[in-house]
Rosetta silent file (secondary structure, phi, psi, omega in degrees, C-alpha in Angstrom):
SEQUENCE: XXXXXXXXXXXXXXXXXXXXXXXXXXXXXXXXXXXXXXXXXXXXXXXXXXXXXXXXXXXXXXXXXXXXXXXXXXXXXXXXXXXXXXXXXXXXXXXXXXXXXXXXXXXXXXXXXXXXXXXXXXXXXXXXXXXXXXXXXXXXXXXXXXXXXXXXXXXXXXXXXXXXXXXXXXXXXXXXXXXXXXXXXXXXXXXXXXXXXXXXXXXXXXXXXXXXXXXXXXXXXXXXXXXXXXXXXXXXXXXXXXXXXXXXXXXXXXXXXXXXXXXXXXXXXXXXXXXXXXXXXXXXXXXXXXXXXXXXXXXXXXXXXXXXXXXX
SCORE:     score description
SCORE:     0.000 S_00000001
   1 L     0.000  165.804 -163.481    9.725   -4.996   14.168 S_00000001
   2 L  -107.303  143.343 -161.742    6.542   -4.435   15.467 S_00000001
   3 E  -118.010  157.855  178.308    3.581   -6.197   13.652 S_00000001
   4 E  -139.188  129.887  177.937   -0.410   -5.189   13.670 S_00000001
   5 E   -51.258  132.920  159.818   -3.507   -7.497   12.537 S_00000001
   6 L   -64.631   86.727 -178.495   -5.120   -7.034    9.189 S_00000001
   7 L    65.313 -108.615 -174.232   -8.481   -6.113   10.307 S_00000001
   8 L  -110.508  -22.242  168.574  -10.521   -8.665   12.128 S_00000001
   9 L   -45.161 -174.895 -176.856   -8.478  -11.387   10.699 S_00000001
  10 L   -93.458  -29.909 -150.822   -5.261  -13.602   12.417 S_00000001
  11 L   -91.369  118.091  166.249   -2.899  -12.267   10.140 S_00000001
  12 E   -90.157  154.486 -177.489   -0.310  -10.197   11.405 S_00000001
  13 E  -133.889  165.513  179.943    2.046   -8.070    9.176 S_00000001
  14 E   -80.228  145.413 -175.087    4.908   -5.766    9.900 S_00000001
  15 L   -72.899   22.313  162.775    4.284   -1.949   10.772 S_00000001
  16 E  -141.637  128.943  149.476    6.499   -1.201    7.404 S_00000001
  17 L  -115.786 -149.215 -173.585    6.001   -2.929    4.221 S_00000001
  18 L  -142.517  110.521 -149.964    7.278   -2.847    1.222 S_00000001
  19 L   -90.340  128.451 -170.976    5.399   -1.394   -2.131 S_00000001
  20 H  -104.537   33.109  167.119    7.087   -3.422   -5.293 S_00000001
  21 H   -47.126  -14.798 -171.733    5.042   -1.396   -8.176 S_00000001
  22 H   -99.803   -6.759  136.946    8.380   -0.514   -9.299 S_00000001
  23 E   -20.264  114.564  174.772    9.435   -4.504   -9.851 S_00000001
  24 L   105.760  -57.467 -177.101    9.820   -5.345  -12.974 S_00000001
  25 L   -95.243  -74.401  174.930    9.091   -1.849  -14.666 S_00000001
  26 L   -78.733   -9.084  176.142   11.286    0.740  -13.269 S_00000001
  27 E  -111.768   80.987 -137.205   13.360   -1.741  -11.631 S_00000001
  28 L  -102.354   -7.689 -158.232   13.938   -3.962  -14.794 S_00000001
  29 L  -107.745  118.526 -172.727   17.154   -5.769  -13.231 S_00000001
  30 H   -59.770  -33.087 -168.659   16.092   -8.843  -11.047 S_00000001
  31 H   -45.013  -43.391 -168.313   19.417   -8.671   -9.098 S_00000001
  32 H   -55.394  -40.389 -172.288   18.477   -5.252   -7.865 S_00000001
  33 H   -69.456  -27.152 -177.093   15.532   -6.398   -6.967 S_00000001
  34 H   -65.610  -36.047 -167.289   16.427   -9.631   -5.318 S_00000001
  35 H   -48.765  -76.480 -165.115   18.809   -6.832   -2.978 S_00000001
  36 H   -22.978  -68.835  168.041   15.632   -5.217   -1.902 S_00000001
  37 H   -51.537  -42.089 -160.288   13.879   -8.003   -1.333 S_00000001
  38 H   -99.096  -10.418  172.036   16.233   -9.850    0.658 S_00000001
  39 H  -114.497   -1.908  141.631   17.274   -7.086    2.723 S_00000001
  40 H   -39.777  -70.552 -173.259   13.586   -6.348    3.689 S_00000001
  41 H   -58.348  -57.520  146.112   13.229   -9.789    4.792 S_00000001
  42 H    -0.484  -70.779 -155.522   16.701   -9.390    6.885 S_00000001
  43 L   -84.970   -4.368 -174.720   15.203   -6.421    8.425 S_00000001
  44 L   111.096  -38.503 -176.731   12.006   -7.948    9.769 S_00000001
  45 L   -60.491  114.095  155.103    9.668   -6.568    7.098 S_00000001
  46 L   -46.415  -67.886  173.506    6.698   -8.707    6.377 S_00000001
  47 E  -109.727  115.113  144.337    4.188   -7.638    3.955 S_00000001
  48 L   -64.217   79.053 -169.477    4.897   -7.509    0.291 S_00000001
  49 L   -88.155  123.258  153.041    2.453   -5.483   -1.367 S_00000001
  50 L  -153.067 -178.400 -151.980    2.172   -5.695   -5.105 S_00000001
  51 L  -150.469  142.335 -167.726   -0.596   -5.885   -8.079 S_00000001
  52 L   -37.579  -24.048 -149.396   -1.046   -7.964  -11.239 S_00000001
  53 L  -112.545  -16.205  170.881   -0.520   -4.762  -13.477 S_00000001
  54 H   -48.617 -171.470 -167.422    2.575   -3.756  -11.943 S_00000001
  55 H     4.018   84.460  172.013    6.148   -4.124  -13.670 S_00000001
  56 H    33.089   58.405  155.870    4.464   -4.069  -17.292 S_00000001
  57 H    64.319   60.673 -171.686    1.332   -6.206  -16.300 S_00000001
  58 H   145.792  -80.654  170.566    2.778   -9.276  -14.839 S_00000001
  59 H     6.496 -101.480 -166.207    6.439   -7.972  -14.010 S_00000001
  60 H   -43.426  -41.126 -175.588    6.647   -7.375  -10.287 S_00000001
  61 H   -92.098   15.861 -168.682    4.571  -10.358   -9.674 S_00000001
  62 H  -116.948    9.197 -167.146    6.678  -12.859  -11.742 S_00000001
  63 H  -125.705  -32.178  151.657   10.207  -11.090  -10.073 S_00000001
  64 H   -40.123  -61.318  163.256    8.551  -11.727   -6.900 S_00000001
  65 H   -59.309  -20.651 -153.771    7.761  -15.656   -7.299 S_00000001
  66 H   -94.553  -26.863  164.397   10.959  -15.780   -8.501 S_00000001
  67 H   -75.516  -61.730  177.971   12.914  -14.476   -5.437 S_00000001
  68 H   -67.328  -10.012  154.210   11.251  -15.631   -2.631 S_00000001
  69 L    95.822 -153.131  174.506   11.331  -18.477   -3.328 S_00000001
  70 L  -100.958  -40.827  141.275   11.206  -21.134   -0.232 S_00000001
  71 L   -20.856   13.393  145.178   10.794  -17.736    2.178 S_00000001
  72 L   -36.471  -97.677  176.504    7.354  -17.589    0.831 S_00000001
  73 L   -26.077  -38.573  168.132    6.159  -18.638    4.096 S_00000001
  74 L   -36.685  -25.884 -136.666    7.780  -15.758    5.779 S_00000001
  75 L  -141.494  149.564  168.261    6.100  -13.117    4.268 S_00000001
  76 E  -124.062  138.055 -140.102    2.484  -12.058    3.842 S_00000001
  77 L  -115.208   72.925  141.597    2.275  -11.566    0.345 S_00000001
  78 E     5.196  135.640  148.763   -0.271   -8.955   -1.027 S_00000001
  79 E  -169.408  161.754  168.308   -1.221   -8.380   -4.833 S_00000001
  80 E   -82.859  159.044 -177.705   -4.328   -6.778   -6.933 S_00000001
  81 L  -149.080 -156.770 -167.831   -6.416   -7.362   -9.196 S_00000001
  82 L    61.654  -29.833  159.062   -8.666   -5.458  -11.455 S_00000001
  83 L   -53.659 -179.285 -176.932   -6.606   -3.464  -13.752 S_00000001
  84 L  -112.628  142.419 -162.584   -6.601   -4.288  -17.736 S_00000001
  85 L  -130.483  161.347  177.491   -3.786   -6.777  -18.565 S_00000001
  86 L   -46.854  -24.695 -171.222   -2.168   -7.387  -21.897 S_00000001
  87 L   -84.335  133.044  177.588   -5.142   -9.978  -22.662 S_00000001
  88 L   -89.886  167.616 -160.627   -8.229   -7.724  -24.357 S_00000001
  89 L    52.837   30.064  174.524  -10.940   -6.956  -22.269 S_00000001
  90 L   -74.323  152.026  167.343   -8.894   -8.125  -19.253 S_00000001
  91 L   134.792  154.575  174.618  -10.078   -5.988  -16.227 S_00000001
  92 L   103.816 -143.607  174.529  -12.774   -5.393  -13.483 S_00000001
  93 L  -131.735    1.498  151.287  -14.203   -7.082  -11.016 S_00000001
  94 L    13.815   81.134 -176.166  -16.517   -9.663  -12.695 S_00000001
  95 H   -24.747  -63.811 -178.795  -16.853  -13.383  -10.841 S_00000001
  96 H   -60.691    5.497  171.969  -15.388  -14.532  -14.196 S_00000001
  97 H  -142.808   23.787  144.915  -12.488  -12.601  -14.468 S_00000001
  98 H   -92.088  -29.163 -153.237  -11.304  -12.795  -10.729 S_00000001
  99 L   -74.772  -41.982  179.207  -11.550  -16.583  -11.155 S_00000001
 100 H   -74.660  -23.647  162.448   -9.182  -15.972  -13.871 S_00000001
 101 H   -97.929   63.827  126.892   -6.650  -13.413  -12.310 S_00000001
 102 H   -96.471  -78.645  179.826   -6.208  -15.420   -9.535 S_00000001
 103 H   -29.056  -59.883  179.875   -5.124  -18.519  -11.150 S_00000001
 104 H   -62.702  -17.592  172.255   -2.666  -16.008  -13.052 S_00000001
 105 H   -85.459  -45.560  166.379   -1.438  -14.021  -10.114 S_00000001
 106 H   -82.427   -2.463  158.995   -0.460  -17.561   -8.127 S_00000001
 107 H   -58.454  -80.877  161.338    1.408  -18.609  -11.183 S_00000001
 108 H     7.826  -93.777  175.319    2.987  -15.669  -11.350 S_00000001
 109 L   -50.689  -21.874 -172.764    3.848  -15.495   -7.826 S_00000001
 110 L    48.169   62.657 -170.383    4.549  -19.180   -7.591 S_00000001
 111 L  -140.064  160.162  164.534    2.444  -19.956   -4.689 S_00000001
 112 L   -79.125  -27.536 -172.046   -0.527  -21.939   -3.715 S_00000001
 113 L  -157.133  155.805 -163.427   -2.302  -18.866   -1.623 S_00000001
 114 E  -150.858  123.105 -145.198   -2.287  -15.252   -1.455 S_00000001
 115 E   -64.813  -43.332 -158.786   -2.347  -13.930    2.036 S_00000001
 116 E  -136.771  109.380  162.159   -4.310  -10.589    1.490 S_00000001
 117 E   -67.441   61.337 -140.785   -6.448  -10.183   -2.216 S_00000001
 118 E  -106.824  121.909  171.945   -7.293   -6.978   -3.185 S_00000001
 119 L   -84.900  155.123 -166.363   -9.378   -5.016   -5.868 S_00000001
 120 L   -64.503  -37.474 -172.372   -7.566   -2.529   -7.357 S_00000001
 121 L  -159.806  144.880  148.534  -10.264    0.015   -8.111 S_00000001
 122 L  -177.863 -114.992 -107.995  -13.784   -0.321   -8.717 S_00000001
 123 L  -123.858   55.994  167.798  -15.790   -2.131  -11.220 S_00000001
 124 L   -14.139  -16.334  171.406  -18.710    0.272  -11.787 S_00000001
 125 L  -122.229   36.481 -163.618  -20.058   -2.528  -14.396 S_00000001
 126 L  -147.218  129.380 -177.905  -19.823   -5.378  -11.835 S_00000001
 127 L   -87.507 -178.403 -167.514  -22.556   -5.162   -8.990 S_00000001
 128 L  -101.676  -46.085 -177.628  -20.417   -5.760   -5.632 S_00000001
 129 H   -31.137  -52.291 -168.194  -22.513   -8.654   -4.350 S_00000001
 130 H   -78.320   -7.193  178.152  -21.090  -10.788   -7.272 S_00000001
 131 H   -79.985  -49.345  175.737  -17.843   -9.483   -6.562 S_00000001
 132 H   -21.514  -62.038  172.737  -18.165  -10.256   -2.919 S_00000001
 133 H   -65.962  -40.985  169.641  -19.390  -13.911   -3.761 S_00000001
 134 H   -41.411  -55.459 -178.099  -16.252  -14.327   -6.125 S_00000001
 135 H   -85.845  -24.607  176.453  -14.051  -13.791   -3.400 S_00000001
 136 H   -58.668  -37.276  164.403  -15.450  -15.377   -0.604 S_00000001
 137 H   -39.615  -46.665 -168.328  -15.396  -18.772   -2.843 S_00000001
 138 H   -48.497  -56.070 -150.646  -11.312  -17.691   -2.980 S_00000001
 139 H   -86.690  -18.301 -139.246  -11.217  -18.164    0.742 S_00000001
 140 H  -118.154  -56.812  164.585  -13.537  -20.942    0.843 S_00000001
 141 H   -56.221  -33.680  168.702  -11.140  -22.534   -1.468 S_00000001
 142 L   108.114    4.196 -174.242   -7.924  -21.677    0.140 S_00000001
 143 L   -76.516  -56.653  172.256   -6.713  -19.684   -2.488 S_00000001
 144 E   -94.896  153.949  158.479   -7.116  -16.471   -0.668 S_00000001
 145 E   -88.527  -46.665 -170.390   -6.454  -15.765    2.958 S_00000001
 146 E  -144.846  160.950  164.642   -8.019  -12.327    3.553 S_00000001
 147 E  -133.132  163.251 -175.491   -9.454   -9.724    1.085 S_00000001
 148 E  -161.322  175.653  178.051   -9.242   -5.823    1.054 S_00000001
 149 E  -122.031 -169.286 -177.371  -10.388   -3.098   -1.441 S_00000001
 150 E  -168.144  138.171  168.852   -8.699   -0.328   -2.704 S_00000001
 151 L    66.034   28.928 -178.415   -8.849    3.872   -4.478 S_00000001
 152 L  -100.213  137.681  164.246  -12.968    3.098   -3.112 S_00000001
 153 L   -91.930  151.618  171.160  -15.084    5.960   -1.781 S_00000001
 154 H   -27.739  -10.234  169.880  -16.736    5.797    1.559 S_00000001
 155 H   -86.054  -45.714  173.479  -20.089    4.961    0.154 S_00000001
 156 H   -35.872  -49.172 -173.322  -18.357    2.018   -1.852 S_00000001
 157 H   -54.769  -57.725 -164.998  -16.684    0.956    1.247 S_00000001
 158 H   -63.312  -39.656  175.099  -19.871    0.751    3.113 S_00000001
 159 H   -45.577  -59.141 -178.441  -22.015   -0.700    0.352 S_00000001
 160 H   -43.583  -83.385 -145.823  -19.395   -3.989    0.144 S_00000001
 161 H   -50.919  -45.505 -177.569  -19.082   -4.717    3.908 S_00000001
 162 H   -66.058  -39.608  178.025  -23.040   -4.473    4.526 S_00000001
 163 H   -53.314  -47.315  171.240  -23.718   -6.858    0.917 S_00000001
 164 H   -26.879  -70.842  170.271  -21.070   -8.670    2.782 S_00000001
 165 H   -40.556  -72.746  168.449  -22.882   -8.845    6.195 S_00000001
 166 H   -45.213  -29.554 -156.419  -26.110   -9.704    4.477 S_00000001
 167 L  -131.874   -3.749  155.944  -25.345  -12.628    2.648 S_00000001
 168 L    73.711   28.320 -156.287  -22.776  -14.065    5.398 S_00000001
 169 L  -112.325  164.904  179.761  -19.939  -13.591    2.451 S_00000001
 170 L   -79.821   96.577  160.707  -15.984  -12.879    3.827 S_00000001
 171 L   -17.927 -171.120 -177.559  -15.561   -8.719    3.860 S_00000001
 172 L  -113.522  144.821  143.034  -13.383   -6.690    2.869 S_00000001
 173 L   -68.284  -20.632 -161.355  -10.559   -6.776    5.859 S_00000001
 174 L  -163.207  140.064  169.303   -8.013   -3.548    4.547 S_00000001
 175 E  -112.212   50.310 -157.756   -8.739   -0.481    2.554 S_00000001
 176 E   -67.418  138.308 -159.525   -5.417    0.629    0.463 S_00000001
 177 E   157.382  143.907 -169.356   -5.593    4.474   -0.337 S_00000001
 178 E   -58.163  124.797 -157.663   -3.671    7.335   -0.402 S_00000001
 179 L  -142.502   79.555 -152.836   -2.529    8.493    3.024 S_00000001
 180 E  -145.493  153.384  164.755    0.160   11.218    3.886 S_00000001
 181 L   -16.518  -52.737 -174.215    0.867   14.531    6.006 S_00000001
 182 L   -65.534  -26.906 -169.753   -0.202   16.002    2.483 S_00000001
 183 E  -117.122  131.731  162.505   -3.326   13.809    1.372 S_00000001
 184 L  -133.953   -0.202 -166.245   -5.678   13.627    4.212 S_00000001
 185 L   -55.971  -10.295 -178.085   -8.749   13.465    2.248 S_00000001
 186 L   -85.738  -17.605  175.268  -10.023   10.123    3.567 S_00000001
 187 L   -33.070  -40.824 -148.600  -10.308   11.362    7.157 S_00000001
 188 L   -91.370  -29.460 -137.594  -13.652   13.035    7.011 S_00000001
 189 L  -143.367  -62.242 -157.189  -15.670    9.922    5.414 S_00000001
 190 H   -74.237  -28.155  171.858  -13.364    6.635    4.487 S_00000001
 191 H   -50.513  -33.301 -161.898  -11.839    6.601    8.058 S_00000001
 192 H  -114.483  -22.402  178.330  -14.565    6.345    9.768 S_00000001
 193 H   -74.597  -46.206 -177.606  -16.705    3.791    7.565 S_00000001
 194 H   -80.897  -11.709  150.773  -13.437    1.280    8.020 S_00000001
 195 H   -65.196  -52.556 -175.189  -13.253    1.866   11.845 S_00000001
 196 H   -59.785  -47.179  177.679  -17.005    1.437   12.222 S_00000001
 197 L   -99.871    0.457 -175.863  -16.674   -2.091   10.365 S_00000001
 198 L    60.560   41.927 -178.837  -13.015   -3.026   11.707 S_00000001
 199 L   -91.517 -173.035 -166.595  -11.155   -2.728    9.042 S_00000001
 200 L  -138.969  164.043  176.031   -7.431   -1.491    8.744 S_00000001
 201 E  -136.887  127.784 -162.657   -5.786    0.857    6.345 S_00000001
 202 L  -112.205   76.272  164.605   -2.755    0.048    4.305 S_00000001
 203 E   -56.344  109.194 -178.443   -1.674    3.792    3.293 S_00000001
 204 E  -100.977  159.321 -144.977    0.270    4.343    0.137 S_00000001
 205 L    33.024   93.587  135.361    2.739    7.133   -1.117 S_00000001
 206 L   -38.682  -35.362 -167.508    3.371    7.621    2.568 S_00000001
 207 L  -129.909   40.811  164.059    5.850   10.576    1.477 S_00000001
 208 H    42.406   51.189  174.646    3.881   11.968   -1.293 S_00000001
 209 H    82.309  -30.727 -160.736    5.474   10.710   -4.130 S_00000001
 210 H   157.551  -49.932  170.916    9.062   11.615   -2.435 S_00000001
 211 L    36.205  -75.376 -149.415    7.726   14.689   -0.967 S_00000001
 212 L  -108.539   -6.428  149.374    8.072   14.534    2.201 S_00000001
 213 L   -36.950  -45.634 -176.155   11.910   13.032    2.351 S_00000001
 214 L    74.632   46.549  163.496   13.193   16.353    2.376 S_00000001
 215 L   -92.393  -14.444  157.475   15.075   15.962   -0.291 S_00000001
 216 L  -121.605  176.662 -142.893   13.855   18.963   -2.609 S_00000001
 217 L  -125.590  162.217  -85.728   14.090   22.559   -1.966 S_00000001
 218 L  -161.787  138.090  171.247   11.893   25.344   -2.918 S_00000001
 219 L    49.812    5.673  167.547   13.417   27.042   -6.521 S_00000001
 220 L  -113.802  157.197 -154.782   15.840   24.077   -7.112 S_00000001
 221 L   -77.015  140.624 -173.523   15.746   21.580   -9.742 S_00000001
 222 L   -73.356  150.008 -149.996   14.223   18.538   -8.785 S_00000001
 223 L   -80.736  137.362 -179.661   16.810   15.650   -8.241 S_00000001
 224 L   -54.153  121.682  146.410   17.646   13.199  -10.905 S_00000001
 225 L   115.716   -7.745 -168.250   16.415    9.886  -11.429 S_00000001
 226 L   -86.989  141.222  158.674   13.491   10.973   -7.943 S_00000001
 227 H   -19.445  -41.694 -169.626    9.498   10.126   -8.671 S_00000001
 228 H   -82.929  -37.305  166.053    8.850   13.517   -8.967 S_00000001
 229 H   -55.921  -21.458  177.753   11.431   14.226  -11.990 S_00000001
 230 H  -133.138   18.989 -178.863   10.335   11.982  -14.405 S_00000001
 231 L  -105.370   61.007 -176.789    6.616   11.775  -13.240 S_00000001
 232 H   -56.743  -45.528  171.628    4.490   14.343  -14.445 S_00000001
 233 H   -50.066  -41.479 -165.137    1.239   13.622  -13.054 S_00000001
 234 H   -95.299   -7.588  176.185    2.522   12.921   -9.729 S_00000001
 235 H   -79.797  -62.655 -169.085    4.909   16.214  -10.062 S_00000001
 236 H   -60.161  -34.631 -168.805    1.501   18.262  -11.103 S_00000001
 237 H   -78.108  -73.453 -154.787   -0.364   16.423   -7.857 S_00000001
 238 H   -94.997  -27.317 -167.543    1.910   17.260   -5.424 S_00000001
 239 L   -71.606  102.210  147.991    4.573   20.443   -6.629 S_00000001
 240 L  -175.881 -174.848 -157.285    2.586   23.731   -5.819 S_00000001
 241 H   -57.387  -51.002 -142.948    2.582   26.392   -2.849 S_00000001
 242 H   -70.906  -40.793  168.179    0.068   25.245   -0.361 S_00000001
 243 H   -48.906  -45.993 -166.148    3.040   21.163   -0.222 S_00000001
 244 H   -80.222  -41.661  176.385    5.876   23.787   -0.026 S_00000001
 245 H   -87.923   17.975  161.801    4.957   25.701    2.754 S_00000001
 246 H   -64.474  -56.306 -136.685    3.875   22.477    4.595 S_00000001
 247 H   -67.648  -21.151 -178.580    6.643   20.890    3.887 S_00000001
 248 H   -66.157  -24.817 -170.218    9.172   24.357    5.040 S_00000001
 249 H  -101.750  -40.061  178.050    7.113   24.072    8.674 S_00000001
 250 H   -16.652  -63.508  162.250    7.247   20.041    8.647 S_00000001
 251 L   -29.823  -42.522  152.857   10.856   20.689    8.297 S_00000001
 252 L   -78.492   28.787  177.927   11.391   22.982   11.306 S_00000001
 253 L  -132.353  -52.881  157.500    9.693   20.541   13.375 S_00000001
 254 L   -46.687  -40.894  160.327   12.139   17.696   12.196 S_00000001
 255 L   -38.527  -68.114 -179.571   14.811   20.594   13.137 S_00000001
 256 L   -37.850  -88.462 -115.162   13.278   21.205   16.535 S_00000001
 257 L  -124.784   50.849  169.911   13.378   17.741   17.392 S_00000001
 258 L    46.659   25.101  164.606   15.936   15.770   15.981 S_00000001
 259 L  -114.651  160.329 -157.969   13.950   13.403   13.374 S_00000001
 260 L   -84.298  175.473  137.875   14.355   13.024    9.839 S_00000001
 261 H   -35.706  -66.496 -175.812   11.343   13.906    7.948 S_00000001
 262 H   -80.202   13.784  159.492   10.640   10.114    7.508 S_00000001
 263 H   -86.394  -30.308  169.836   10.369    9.706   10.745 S_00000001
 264 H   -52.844  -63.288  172.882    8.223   12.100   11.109 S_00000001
 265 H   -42.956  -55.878 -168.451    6.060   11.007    7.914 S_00000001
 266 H   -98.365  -10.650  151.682    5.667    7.249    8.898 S_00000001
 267 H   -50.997  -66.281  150.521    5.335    7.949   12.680 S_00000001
 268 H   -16.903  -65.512 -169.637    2.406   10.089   11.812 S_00000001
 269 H   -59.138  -61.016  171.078    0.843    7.286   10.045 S_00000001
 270 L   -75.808   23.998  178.429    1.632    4.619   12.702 S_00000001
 271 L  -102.812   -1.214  177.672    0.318    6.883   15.623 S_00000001
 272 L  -103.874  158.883 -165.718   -3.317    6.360   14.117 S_00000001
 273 L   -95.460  -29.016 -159.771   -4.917    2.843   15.049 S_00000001
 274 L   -93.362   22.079 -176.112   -6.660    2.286   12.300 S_00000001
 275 E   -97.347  138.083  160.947   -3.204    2.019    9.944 S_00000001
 276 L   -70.132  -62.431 -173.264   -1.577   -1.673    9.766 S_00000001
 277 L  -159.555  158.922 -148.628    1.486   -1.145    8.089 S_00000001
 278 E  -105.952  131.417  178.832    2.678    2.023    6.019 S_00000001
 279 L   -84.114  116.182  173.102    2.965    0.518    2.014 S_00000001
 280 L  -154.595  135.346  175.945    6.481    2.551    1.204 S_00000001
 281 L   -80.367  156.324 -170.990    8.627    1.660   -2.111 S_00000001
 282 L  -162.558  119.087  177.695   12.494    1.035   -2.237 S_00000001
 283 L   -91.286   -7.187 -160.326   14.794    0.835   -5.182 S_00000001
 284 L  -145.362  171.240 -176.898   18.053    0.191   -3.049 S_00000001
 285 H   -93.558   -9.524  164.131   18.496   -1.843    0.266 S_00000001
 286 H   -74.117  -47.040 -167.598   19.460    1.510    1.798 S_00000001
 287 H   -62.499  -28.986  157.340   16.495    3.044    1.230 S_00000001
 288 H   -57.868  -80.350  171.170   14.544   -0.263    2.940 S_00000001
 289 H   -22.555  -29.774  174.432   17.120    0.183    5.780 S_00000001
 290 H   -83.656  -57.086 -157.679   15.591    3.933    5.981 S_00000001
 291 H   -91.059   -5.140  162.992   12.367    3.544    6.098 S_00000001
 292 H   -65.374 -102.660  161.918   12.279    0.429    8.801 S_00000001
 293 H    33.069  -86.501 -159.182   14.653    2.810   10.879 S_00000001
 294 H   -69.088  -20.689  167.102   11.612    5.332   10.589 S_00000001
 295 L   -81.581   10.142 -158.921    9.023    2.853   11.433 S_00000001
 296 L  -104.350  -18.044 -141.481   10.682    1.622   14.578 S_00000001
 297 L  -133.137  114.131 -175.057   10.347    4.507   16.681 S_00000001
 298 L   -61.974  151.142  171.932    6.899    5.913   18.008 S_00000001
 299 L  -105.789  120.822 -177.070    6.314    9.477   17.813 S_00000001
 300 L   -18.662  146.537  165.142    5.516   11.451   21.343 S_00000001
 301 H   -53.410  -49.773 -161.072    1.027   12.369   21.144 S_00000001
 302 H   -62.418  -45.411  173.850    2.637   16.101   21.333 S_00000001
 303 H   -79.181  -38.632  172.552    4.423   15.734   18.369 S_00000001
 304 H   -32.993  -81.275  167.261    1.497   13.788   16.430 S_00000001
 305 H   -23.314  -22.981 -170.665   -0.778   16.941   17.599 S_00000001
 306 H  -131.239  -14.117  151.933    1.075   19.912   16.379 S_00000001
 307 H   -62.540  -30.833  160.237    1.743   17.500   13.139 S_00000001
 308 H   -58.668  -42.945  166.186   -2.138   17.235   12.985 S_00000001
 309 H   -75.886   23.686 -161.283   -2.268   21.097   13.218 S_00000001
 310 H  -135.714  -68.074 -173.763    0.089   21.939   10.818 S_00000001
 311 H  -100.597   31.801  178.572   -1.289   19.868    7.764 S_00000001
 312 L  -102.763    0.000    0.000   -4.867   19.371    8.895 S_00000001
């Protein structure tokens, strides 16, 4: 598979990874998960992205340690921080309460270092210089490899990496945020502040919650057991006119030219430079088996271009 550098850093990752929020929670049976996992690694896939708060706070990252295993080293191994954890008044971005969800995230994981460190969202009651200094220590220590942010707007973005700059602290490397045919909103602002500083973009819901599979149909019930069926918020985000008649020309385009929809969808993604690797979830080892398949195969400029024109 074909791999791309995490910013300015050494570390390469594969152009598909694999998002395990559902570890743990919606995926409650380790076997399944071990499937997943193990036929990822099989396949080439690299980067494991997952976050402290995933599979009921803890989950995902304690079904993770538990599978890979001595295949650690294989894999560059992702996870979050920032969310509120079963402990009260866990959450932000504090120096004192990354020093502590670190230590708890490499238990968890059952590792010594964690490749790429990311806050989750953030910490509006944390100035970012002490967050900065918090992590750079990580690195300094060996704990972290890389750092990245996440959900931040373009002023946020810019604000870190210059406190960064100034003070000769490690950067943020990766920006994870929402990135699809459908969602395009970081283009005008966030796109351009993480080019401009030489960052990367880790894009998540690639397929809009399910979206953009082309698995549902205009007037028919949405399919059992799919993100969008038992997900209202993410049903109410994406389900209305202006998604359906993308997705009806998307569709004719996939027609035309003999690609699936997720080839289309994750082609898209990897035809822009500043994306590493497209963050996309998998309950089954077919569905891993799908979306490497759709990440292997570059899409023509011509088709990128009339895909830009369609949803832009």
């Amino acid at each position: 598979m074909q791999t791309r550098k995490l910013g300015k850093t050494g570390i390469e990752v594969s152009a598909v990874g694999v998002g395990c929020n559902n570890f743990g929670g919606r995926m409650p049976d380790i076997a399944a998960v071990r499937a997943v996992v193990h036929k990822a690694l099989d396949l080439g896939v690299t980067l494991f992205d997952t976050a402290d708060a995933y599979g009921n706070k803890g989950g995902s990252e304690t079904m993770l340690g538990e599978i890979l295993g001595p295949r650690r080293k294989d894999v560059v191994l992702a996870t979050k921080f920032g969310m509120a954890m079963k402990e009260p008044g866990s959450g932000g971005a504090s120096a004192r309460y990354i020093a502590q969800a670190v230590e708890a995230s490499l238990k968890r994981l059952k590792t010594d270092w964690i490749d790429l460190y990311q806050m989750h969202y953030p910490d509006p009651r944390t100035p970012i210089d002490e967050t900065i200094v918090a992590l750079d220590q990580l690195v300094w220590q060996g704990k972290v490899r890389a750092i990245g942010c996440s959900n931040c707007s373009a002023k946020e973005v810019e604000v870190a990496q210059v406190a960064a700059a100034q003070a000769k602290r490690t950067a943020f490397a990766t920006s994870q945020d929402e990135y699809s045919l459908l969602v395009r909103d970081i283009e005008p602002d966030r796109l351009r502040i993480m080019q401009r500083h030489g960052m990367t973009l880790l894009p998540y819901a690639p397929l809009a919650s399910g979206f953009l599979t082309g698995k549902y149909r205009r007037n028919v019930p949405l399919p059992k057991g799919a993100r969008l069926s038992y997900s209202r918020h993410h049903a109410d985000d994406v389900v209305n006119e202006r998604n359906w008649q993308m997705v009806e020309r998307l569709n004719g385009v996939a027609q035309r030219t003999g690609r699936s929809m997720l080839e289309l969808a994750f082609g898209w993604l990897l035809a822009k430079p500043v994306v590493a690797s497209v963050i996309a979830g998998a309950s089954t080892p077919g569905q891993i088996e799908s979306n490497v398949a759709a990440g292997r195969n570059a899409l023509p400029p011509v088709i990128v271009a009339e895909l830009d024109r369609i949803t832009g």
